[in-house]
mmCIF file as gemmi writes it, N, C-alpha and C atoms, coordinates in Angstrom:
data_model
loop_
_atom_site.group_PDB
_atom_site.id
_atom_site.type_symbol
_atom_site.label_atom_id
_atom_site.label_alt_id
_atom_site.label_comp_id
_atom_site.label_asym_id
_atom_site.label_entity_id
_atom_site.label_seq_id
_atom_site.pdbx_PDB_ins_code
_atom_site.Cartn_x
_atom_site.Cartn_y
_atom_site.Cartn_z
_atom_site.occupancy
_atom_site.B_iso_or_equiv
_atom_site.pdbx_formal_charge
_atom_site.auth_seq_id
_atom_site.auth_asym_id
_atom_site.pdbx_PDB_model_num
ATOM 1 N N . UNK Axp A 1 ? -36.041 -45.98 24.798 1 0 ? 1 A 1
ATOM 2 C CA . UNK Axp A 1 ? -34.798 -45.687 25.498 1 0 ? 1 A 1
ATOM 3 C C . UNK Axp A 1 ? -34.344 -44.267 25.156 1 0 ? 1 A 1
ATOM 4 N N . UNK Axp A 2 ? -33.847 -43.66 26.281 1 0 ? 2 A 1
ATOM 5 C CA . UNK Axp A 2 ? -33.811 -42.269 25.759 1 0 ? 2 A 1
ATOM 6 C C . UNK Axp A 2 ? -32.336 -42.04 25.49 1 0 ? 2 A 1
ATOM 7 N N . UNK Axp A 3 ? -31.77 -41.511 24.082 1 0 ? 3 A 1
ATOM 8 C CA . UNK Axp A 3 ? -30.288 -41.281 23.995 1 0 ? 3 A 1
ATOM 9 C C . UNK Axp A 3 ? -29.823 -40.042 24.64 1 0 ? 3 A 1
ATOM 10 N N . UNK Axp A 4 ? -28.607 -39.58 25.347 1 0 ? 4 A 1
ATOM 11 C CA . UNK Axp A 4 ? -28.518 -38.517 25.817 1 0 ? 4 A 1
ATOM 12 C C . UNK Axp A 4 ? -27.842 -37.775 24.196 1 0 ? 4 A 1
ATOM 13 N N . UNK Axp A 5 ? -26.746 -38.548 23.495 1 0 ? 5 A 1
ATOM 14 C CA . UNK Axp A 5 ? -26.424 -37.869 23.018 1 0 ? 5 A 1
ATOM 15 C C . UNK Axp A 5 ? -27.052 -37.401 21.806 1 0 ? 5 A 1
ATOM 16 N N . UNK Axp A 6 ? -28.394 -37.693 21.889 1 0 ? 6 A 1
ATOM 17 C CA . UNK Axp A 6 ? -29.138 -36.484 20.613 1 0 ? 6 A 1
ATOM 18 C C . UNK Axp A 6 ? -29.687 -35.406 21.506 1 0 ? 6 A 1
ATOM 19 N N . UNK Axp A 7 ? -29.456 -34.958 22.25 1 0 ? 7 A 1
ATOM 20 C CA . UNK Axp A 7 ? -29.461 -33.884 23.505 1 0 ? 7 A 1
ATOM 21 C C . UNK Axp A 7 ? -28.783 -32.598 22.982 1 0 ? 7 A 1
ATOM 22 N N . UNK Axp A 8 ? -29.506 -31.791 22.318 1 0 ? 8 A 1
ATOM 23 C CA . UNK Axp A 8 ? -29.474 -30.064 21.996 1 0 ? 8 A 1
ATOM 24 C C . UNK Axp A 8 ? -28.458 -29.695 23.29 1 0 ? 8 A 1
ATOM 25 N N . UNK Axp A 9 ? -27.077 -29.365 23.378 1 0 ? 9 A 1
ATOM 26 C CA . UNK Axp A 9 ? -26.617 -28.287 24.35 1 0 ? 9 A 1
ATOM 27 C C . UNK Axp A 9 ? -26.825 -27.027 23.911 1 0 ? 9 A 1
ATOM 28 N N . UNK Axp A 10 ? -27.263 -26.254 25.464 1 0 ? 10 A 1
ATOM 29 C CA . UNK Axp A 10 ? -27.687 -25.302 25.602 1 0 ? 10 A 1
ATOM 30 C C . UNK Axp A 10 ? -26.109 -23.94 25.387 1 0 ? 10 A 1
ATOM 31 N N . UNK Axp A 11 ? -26.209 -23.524 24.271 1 0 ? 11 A 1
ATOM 32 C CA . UNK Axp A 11 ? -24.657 -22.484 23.814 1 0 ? 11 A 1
ATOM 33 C C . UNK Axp A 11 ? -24.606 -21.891 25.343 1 0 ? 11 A 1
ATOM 34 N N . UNK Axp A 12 ? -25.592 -21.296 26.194 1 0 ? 12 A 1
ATOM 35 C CA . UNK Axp A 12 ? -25.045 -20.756 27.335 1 0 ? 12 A 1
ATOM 36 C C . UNK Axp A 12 ? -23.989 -21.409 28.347 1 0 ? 12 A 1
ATOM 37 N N . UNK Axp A 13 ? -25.156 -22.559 28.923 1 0 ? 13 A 1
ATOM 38 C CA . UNK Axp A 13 ? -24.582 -23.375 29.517 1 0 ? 13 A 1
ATOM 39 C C . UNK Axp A 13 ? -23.075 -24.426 29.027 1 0 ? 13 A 1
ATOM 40 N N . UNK Axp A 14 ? -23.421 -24.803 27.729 1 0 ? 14 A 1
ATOM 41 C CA . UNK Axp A 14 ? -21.799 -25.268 27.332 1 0 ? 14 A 1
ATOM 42 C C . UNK Axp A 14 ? -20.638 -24.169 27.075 1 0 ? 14 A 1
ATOM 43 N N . UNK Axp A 15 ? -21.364 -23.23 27.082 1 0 ? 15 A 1
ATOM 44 C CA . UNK Axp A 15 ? -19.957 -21.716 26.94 1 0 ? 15 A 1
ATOM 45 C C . UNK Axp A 15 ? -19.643 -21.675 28.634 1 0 ? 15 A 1
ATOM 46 N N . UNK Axp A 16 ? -20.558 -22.038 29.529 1 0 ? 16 A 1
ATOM 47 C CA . UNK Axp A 16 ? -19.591 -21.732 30.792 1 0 ? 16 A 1
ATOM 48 C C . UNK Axp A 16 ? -18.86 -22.796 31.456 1 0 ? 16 A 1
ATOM 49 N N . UNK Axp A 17 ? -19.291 -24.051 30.9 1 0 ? 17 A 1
ATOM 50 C CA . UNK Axp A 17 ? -18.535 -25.114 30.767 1 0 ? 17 A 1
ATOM 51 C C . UNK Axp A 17 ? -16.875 -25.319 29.86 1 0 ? 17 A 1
ATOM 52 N N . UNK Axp A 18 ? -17.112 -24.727 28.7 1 0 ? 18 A 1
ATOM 53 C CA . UNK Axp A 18 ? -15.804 -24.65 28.387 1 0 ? 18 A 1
ATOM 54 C C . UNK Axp A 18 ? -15.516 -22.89 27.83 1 0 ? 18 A 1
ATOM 55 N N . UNK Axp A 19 ? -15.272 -22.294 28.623 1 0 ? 19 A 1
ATOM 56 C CA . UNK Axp A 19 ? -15.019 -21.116 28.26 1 0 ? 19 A 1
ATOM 57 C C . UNK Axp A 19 ? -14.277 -20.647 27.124 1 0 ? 19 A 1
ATOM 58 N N . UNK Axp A 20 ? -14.313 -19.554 26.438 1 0 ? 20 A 1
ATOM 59 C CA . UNK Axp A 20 ? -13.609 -19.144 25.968 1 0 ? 20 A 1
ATOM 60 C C . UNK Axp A 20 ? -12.169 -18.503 26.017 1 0 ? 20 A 1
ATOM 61 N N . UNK Axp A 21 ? -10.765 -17.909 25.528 1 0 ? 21 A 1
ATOM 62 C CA . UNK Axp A 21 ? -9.958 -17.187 26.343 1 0 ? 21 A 1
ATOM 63 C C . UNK Axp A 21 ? -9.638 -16.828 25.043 1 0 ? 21 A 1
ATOM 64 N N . UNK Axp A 22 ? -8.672 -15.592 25.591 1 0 ? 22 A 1
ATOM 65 C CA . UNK Axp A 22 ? -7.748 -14.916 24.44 1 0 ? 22 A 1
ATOM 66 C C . UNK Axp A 22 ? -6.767 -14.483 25.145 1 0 ? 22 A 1
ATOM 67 N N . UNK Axp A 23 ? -5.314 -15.657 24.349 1 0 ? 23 A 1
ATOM 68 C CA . UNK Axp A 23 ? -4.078 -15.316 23.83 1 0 ? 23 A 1
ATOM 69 C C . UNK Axp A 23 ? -3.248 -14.095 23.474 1 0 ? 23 A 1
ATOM 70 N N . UNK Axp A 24 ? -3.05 -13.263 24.001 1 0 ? 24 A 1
ATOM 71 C CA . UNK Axp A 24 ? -2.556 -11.654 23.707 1 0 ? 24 A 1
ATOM 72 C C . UNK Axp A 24 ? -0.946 -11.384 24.275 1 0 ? 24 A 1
ATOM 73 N N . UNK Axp A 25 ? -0.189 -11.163 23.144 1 0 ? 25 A 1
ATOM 74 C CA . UNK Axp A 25 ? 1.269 -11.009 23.275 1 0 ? 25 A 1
ATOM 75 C C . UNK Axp A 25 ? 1.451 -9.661 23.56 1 0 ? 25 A 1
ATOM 76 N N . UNK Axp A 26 ? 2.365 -8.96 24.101 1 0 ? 26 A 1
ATOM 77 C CA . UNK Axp A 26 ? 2.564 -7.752 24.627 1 0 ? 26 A 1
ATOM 78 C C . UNK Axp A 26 ? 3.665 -7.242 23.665 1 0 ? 26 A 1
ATOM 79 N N . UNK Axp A 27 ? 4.227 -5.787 23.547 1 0 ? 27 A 1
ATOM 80 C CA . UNK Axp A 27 ? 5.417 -5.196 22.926 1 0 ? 27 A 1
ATOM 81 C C . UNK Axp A 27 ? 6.185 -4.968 24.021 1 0 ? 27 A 1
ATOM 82 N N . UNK Axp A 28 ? 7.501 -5.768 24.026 1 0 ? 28 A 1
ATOM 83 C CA . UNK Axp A 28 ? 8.634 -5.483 24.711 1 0 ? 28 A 1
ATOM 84 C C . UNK Axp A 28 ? 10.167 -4.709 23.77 1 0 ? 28 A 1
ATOM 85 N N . UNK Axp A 29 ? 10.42 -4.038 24.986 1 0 ? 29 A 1
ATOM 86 C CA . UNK Axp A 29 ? 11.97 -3.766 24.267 1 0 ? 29 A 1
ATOM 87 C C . UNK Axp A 29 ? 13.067 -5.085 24.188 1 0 ? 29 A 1
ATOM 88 N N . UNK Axp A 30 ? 12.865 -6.044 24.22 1 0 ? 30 A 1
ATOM 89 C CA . UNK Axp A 30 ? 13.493 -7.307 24.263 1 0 ? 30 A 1
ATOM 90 C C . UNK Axp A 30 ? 14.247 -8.518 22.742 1 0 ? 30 A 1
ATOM 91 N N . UNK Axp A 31 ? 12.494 -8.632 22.612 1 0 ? 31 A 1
ATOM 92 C CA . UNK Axp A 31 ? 12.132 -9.291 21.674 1 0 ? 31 A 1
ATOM 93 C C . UNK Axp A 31 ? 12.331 -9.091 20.308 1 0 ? 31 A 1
ATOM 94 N N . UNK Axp A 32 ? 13.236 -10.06 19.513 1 0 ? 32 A 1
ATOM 95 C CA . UNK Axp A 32 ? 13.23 -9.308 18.116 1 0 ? 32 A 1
ATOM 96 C C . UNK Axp A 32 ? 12.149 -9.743 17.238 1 0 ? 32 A 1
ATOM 97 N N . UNK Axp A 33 ? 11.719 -9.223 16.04 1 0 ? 33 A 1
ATOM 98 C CA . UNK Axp A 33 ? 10.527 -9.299 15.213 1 0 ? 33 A 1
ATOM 99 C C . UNK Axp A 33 ? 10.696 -10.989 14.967 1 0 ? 33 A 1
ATOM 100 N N . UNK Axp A 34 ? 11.754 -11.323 14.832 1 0 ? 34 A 1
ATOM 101 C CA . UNK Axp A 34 ? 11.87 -12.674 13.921 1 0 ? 34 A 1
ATOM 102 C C . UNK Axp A 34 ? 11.83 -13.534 14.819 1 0 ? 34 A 1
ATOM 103 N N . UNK Axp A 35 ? 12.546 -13.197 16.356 1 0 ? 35 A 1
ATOM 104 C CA . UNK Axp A 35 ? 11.792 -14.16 17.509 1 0 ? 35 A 1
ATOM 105 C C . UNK Axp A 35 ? 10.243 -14.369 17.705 1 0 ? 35 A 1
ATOM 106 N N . UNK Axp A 36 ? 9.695 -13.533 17.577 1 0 ? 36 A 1
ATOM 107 C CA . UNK Axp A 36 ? 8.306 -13.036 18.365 1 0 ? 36 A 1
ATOM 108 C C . UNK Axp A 36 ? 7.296 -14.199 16.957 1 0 ? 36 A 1
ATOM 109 N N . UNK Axp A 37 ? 7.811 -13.73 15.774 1 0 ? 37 A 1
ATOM 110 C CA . UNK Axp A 37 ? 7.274 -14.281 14.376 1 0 ? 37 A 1
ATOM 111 C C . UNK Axp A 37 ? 7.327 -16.063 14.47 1 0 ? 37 A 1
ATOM 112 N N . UNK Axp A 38 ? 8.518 -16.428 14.626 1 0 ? 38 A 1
ATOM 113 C CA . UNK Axp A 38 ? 8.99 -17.87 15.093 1 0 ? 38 A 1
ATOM 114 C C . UNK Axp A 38 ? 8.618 -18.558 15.749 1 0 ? 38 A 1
ATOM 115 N N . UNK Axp A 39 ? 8.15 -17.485 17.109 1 0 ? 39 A 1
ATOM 116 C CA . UNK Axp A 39 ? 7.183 -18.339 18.456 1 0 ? 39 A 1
ATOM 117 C C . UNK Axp A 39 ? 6.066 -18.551 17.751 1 0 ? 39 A 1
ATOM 118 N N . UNK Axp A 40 ? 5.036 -17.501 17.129 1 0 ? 40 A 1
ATOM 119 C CA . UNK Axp A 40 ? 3.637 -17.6 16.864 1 0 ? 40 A 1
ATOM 120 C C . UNK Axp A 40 ? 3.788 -19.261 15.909 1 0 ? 40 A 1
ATOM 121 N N . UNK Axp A 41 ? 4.416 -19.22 14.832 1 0 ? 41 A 1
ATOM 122 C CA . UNK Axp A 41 ? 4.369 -19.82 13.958 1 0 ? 41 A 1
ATOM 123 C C . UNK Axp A 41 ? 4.76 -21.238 14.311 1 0 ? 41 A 1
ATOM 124 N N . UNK Axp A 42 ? 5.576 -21.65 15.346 1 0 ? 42 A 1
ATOM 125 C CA . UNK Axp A 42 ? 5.714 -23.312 15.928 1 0 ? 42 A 1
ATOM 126 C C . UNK Axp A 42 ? 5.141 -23.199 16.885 1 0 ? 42 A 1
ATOM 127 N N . UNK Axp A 43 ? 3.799 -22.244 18.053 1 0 ? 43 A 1
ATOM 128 C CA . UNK Axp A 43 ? 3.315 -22.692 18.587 1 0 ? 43 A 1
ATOM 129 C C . UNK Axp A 43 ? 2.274 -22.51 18.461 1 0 ? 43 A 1
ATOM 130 N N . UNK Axp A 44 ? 1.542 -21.684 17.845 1 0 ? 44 A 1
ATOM 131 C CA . UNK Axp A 44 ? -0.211 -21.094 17.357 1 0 ? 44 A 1
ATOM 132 C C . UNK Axp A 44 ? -0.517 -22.541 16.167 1 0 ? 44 A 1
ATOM 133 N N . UNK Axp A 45 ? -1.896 -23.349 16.343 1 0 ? 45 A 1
ATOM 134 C CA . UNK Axp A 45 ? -1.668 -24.159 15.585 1 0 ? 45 A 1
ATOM 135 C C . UNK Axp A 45 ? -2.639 -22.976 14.389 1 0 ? 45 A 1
ATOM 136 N N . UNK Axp A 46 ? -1.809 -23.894 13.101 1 0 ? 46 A 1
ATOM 137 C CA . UNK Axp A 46 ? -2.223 -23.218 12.092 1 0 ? 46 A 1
ATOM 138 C C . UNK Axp A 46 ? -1.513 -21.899 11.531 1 0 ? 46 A 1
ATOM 139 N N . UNK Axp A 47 ? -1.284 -20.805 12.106 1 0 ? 47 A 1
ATOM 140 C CA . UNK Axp A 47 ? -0.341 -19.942 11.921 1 0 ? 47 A 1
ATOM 141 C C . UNK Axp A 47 ? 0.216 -19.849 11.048 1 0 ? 47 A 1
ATOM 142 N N . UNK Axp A 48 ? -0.023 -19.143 9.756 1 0 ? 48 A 1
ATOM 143 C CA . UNK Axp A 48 ? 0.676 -18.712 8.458 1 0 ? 48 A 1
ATOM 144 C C . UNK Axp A 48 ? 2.076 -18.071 8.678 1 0 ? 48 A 1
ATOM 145 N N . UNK Axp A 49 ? 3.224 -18.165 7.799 1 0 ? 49 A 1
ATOM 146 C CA . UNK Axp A 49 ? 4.125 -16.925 7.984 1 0 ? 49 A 1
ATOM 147 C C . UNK Axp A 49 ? 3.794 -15.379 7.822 1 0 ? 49 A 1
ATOM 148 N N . UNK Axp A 50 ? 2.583 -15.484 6.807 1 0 ? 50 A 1
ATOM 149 C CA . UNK Axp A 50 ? 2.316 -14.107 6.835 1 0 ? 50 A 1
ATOM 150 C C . UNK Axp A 50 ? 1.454 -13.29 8.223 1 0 ? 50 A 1
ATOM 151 N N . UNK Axp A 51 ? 0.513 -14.231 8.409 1 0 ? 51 A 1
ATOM 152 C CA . UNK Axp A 51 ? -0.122 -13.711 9.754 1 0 ? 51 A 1
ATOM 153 C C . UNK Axp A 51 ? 0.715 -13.573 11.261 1 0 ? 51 A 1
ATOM 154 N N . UNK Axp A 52 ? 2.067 -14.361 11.187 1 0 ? 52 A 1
ATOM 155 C CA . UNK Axp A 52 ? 2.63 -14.396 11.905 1 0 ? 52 A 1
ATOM 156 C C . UNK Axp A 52 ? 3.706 -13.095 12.326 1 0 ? 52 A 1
ATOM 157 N N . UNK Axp A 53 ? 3.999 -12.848 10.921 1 0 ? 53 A 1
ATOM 158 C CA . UNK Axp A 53 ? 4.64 -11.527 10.787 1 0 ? 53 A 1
ATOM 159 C C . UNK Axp A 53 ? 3.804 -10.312 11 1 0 ? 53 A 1
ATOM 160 N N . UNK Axp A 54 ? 2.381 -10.4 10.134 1 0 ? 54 A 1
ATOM 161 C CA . UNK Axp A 54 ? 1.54 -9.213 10.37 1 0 ? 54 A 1
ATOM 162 C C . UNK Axp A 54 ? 1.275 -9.004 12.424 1 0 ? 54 A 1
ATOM 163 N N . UNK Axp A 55 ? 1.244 -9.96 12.911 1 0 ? 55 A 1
ATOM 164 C CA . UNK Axp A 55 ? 0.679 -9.86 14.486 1 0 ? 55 A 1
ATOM 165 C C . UNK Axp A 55 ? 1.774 -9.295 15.259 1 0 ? 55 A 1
ATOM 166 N N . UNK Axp A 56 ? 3.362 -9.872 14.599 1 0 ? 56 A 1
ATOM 167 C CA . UNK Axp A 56 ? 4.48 -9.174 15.119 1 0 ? 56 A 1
ATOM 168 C C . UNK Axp A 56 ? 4.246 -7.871 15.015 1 0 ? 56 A 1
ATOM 169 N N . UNK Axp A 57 ? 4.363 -7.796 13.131 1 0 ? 57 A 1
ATOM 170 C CA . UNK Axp A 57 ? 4.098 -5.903 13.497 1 0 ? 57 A 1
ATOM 171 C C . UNK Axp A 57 ? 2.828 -4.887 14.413 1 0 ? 57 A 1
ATOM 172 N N . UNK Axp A 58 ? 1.799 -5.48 14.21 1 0 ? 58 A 1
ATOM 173 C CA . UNK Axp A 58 ? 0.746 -5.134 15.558 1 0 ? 58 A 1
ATOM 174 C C . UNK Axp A 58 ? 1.154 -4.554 16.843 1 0 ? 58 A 1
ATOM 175 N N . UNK Axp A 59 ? 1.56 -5.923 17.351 1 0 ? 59 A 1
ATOM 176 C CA . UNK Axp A 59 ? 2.273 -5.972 18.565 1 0 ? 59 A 1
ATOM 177 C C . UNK Axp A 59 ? 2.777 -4.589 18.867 1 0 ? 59 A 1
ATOM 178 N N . UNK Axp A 60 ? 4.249 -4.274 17.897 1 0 ? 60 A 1
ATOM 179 C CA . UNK Axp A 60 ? 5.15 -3.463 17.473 1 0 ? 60 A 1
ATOM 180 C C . UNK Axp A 60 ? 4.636 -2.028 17.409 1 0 ? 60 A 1
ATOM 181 N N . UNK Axp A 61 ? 3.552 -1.731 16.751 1 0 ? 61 A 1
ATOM 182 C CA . UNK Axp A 61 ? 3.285 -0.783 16.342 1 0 ? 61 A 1
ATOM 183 C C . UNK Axp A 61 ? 1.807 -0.275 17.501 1 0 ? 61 A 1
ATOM 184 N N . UNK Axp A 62 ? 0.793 -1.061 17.718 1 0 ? 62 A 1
ATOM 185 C CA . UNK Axp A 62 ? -0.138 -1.135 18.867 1 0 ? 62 A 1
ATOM 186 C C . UNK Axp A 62 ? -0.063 -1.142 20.208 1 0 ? 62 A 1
ATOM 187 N N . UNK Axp A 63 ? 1.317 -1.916 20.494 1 0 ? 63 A 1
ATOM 188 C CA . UNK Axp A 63 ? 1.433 -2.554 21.907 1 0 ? 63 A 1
ATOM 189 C C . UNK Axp A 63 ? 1.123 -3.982 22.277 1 0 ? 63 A 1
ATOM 190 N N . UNK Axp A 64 ? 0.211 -4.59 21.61 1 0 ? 64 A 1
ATOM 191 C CA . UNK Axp A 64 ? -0.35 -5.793 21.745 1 0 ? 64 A 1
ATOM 192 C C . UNK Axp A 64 ? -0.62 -6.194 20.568 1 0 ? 64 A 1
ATOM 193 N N . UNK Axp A 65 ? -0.606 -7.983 20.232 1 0 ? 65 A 1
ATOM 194 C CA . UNK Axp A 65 ? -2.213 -8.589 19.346 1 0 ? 65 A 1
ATOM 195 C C . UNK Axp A 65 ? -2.329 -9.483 19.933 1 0 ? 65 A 1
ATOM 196 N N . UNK Axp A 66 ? -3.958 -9.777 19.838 1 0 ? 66 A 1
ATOM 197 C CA . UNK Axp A 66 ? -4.518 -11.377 19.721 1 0 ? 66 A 1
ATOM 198 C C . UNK Axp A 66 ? -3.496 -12.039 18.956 1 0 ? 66 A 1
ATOM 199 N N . UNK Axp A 67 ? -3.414 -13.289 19.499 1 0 ? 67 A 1
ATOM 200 C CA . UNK Axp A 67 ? -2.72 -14.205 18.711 1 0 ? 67 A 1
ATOM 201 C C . UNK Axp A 67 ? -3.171 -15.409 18.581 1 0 ? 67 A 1
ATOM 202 N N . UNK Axp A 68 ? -4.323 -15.785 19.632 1 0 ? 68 A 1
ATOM 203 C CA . UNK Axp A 68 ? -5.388 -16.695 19.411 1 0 ? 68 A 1
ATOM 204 C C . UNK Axp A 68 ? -6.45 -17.157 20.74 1 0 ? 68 A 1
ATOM 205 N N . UNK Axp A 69 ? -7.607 -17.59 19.844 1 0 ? 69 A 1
ATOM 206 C CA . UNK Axp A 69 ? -8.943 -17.005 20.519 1 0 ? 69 A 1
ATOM 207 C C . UNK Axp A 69 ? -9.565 -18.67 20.654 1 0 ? 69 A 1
ATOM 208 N N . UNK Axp A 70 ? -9.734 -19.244 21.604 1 0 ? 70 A 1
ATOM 209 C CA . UNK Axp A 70 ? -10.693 -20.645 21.587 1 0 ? 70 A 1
ATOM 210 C C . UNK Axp A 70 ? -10.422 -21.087 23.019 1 0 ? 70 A 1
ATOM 211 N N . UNK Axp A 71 ? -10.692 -22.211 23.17 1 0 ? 71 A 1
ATOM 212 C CA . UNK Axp A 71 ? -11.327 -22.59 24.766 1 0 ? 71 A 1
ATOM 213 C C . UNK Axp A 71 ? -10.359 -22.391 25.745 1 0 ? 71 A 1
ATOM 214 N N . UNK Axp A 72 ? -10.491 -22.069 26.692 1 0 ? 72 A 1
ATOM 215 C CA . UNK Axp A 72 ? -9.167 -21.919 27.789 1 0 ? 72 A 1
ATOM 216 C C . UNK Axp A 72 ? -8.114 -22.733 27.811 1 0 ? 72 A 1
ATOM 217 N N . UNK Axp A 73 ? -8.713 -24.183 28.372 1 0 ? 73 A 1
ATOM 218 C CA . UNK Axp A 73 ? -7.797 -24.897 28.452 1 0 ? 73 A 1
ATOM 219 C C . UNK Axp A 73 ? -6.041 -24.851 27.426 1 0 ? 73 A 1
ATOM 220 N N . UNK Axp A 74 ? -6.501 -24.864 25.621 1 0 ? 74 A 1
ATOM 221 C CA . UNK Axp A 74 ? -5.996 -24.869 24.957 1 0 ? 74 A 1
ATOM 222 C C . UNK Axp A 74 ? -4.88 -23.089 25.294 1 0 ? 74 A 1
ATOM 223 N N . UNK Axp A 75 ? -5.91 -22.106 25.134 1 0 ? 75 A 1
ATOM 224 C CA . UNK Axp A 75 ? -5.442 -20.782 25.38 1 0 ? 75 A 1
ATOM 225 C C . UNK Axp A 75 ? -4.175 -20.946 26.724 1 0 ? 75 A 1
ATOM 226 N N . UNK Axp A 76 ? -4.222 -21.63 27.69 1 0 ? 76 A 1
ATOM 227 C CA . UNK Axp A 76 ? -3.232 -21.383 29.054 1 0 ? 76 A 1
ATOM 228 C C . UNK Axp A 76 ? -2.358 -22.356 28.282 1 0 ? 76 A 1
ATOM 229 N N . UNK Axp A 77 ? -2.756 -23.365 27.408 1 0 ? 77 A 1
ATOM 230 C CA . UNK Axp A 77 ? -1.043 -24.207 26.648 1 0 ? 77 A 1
ATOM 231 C C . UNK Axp A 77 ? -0.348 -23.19 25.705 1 0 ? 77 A 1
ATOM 232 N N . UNK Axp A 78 ? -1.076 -22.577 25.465 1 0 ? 78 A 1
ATOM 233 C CA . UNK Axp A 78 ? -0.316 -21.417 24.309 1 0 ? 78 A 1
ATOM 234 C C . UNK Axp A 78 ? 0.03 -20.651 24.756 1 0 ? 78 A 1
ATOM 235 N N . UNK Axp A 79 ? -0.592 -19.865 25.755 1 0 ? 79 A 1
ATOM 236 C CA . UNK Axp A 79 ? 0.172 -18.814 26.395 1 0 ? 79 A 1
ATOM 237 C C . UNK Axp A 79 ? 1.536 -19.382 27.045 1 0 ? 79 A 1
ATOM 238 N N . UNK Axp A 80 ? 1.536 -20.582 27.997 1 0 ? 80 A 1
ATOM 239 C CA . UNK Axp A 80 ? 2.771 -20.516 28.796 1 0 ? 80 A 1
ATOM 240 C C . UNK Axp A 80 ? 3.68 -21.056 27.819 1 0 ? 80 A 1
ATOM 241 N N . UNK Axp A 81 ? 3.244 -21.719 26.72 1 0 ? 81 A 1
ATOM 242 C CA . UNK Axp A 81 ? 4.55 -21.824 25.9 1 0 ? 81 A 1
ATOM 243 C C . UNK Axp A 81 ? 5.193 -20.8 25.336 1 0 ? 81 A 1
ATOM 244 N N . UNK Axp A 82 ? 4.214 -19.752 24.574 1 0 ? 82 A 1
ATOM 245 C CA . UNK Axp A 82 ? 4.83 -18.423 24.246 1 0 ? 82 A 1
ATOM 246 C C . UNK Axp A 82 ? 5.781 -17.664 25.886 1 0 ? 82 A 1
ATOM 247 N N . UNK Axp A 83 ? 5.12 -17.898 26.529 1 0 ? 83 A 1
ATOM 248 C CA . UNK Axp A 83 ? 5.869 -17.192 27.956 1 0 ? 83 A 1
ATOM 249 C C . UNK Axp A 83 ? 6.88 -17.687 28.281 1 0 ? 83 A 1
ATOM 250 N N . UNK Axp A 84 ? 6.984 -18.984 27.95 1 0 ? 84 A 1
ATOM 251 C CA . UNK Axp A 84 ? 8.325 -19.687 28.044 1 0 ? 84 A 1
ATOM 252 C C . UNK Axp A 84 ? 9.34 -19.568 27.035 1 0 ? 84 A 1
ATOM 253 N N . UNK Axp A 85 ? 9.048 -19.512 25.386 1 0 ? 85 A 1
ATOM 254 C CA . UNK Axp A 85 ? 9.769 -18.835 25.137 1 0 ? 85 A 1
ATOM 255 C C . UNK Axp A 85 ? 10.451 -17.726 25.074 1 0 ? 85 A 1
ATOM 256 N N . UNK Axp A 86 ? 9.727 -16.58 26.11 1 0 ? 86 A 1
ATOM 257 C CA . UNK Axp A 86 ? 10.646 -15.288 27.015 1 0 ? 86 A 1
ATOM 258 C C . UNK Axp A 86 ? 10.062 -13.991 25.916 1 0 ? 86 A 1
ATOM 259 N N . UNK Axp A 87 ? 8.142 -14.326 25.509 1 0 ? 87 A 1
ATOM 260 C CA . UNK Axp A 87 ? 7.676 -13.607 24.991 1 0 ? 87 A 1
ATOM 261 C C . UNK Axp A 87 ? 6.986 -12.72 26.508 1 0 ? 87 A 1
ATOM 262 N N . UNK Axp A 88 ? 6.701 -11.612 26.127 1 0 ? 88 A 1
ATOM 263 C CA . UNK Axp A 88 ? 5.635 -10.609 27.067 1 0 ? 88 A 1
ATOM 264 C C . UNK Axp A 88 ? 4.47 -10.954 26.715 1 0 ? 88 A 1
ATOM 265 N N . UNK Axp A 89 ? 3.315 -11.773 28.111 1 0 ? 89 A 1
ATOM 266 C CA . UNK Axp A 89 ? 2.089 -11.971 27.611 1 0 ? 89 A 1
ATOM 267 C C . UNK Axp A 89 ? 0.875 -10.77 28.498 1 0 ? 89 A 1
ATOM 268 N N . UNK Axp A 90 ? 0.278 -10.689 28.303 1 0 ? 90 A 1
ATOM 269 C CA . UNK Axp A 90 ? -1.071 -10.396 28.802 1 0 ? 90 A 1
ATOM 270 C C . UNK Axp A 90 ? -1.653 -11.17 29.869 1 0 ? 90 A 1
ATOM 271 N N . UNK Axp A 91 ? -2.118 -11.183 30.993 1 0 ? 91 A 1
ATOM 272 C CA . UNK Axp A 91 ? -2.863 -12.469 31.441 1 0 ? 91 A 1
ATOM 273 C C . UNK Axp A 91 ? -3.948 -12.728 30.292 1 0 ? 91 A 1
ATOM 274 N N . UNK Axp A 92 ? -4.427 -14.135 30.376 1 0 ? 92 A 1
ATOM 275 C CA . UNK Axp A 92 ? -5.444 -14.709 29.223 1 0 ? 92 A 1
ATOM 276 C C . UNK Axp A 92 ? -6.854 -13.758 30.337 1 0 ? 92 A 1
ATOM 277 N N . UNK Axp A 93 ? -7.404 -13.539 28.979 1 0 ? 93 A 1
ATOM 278 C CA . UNK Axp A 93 ? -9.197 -13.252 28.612 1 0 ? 93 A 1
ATOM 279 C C . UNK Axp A 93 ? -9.647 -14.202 28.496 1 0 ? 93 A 1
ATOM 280 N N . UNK Axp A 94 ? -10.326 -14.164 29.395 1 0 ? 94 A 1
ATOM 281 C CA . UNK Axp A 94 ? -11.756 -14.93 29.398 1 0 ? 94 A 1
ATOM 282 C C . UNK Axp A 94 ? -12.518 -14.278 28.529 1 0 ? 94 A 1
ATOM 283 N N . UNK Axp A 95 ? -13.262 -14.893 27.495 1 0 ? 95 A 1
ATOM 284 C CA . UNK Axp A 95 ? -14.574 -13.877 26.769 1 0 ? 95 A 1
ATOM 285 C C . UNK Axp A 95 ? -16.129 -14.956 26.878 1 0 ? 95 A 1
């Protein structure tokens, strides 16, 4: 009997199946550091206070950061929640 699930996926083919995206917050004149810090940190899962603050200053000082990188689906829940909290996003990357 043949099992499917001892079946090697192929990294190509399952990468275009579930794509990748990236999460990228923008620098607005709006937003204060401790808002922008607050969003990452109750909606990025995992999100340290310190990394949360370091990406603010990025932002701040760059124009932009990544704020997080994994399969789309997940990436468009994070983005529109950050967007909903009345952050400046990027459209999501596909990578």
């Amino acid at each position: 009997m043949f099992n499917s699930l001892g079946t090697v996926l192929d990294p190509k083919k399952s990468k275009a199946k579930n794509p990748e995206a990236r999460v990228i917050v923008l620098d607005d004149n709006f937003n204060t550091f401790q808002h922008v810090a607050n969003c990452l940190l109750t909606i990025i899962p995992g999100m340290s206070e310190k990394r949360a603050w370091d990406l603010t200053i990025k932002v701040d000082q760059t124009g932009s950061a990544e704020v997080w990188r994994g399969n789309l689906e997940q990436a468009e829940l994070y983005h529109e929640q950050l967007f909903s909290k009345g952050l400046t996003m990027a459209p999501i990357e596909k990578t």
